[in-house]
C-alpha positions in Angstrom: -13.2 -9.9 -22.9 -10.9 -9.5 -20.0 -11.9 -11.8 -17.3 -11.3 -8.8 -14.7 -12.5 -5.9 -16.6 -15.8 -7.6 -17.6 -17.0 -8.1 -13.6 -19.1 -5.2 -12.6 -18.2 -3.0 -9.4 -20.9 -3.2 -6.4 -21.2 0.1 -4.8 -21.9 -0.3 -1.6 -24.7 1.9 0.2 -23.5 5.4 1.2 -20.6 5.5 -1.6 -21.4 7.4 -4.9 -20.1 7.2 -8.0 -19.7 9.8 -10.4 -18.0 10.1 -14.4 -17.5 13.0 -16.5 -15.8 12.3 -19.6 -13.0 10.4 -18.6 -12.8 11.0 -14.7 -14.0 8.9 -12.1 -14.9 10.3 -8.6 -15.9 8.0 -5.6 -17.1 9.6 -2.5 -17.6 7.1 0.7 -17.4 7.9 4.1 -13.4 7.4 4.0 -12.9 10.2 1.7 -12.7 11.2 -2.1 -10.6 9.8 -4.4 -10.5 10.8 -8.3 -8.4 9.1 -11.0 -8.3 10.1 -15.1 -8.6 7.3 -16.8 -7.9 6.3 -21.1 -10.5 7.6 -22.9 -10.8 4.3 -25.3 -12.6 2.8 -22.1 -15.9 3.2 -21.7 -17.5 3.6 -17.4 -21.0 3.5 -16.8 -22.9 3.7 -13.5 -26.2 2.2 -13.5 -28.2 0.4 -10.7 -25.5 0.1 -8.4 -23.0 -1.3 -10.3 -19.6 0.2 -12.3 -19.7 -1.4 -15.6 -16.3 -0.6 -17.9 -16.2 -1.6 -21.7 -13.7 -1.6 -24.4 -14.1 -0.6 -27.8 -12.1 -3.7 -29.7 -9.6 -6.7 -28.6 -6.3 -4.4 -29.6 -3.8 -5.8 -26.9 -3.5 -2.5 -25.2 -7.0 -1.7 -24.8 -7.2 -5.8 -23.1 -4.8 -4.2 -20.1 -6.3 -1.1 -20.0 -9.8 -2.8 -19.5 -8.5 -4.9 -16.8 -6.4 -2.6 -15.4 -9.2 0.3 -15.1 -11.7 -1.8 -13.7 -9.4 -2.8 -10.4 -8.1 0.8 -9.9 -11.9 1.6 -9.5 -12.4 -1.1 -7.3 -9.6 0.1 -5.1 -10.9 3.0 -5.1 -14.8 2.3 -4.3 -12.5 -0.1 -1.3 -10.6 2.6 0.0 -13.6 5.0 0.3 -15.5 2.7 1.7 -13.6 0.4 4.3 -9.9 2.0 3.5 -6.5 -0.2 3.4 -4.0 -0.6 6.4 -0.7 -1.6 6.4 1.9 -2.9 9.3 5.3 -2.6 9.7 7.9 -3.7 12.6 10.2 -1.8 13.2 13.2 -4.5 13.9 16.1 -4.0 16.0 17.9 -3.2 19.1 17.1 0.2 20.4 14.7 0.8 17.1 12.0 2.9 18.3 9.1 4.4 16.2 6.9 7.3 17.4 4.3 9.3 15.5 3.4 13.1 16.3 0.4 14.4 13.7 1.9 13.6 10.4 5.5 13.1 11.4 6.9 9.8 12.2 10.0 9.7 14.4 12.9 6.3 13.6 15.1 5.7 15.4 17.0 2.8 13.4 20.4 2.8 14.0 21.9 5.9 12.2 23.6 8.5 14.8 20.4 10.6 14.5 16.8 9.9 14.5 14.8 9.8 10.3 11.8 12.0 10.7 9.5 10.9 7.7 6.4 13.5 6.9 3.7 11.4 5.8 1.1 13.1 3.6 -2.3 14.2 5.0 -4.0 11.6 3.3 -2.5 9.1 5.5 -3.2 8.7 9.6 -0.6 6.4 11.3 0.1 5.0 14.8 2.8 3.3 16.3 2.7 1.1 19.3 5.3 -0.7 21.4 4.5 -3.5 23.8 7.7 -5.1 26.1 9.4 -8.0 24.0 7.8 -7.2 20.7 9.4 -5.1 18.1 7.6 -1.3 17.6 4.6 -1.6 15.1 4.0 1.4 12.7 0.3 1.3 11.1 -0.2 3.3 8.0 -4.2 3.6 6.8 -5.4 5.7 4.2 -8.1 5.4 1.3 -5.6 5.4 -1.4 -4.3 2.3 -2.0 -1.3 3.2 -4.6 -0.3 6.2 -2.4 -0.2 4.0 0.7 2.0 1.4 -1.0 4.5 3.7 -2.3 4.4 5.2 1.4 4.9 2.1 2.8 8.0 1.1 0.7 9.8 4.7 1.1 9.4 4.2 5.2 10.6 0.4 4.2 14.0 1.8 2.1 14.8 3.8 5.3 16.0 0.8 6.9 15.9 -2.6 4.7 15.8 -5.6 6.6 19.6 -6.8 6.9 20.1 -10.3 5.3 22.2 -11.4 8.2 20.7 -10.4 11.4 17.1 -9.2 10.1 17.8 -5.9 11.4 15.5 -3.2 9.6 11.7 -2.2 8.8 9.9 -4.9 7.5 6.2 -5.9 6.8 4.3 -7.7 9.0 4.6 -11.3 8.5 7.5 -10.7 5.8 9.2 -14.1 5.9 13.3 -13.2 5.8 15.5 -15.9 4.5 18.6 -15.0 6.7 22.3 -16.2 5.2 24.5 -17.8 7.3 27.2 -15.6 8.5 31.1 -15.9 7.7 31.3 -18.0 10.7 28.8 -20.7 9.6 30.6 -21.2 6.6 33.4 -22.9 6.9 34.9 -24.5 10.1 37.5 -26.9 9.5 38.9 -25.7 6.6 42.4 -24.2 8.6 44.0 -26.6 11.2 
């Protein structure tokens, strides 16, 4: 069995868990999330738990076990506590600014990116004096927060040479040396 797929899911009190045929709906107090999932694996809720099984040891239904069984925990997460992701916003004069479900960058361009997020996810940006602007994105959908994540991310990759851009939190850069750094002593 699938090391992964074999572990039950907990569900934690005040989240339910629901399967007809082959959908799964989790409700928590973060919000509703349903996902259609292969029907050659098997979900059963009993006493708490989310048990998935698969019917033989083809190679395809191995990754589908495994990878079943952690969308569902991502999703009994994410309607339960919900996932939350930072991102600085790098750069002189780079501002950030949220209004509802539009966020405002500034990055550099001669006009300003507005980015509409999609309802399911809340954000808020802060700025303090000498710290780059933070952007936090939360929402209860994992995958859909990622990909929203990576699109604000493309707006503005982090420049190899200065570091310029929108970056993770805690993203470690490996900055090149510039033209300058190169070679010095090579023309006298």
């Amino acid at each position: 069995m699938s090391r992964i797929g074999k572990q039950p899911i907990m569900i934690p009190k005040g989240t339910e868990v629901s399967v007809q045929k082959n959908v799964v709906k989790v409700k928590g107090p973060k919000g509703e999330l349903t996902r259609t999932i292969s029907p050659a694996i098997q979900v059963a809720v009993k006493d708490g738990q989310v048990a998935l099984t698969r019917p033989d040891d083809q190679k395809e239904n191995k990754a589908l076990h495994g990878l079943y069984r952690a969308l569902i925990q991502n999703m009994v997460t994410g309607t339960t506590t919900g996932f939350k992701t930072t991102q600085e916003v790098v750069g002189v004069g780079f501002r950030a600014s949220v209004q509802g479900q539009v966020v405002e960058l500034t990055l550099g361009y001669s006009h300003t990116v507005i980015f509409e997020l999609p309802k399911e996810i809340k954000a808020t940006a802060t700025s303090e004096k000498g710290k780059a602007p933070t952007l936090v994105l939360e929402s209860a959908d994992k995958e859909l927060l990622g990909m929203v994540a990576a699109k604000v991310r493309s707006l503005r990759r982090p420049d190899v040479y200065k570091g310029k851009g929108v970056r993770f939190a805690g993203e470690q850069l490996r900055i090149k040396p510039g033209k300058a750094a190169a070679g010095s002593g090579a023309a006298k």
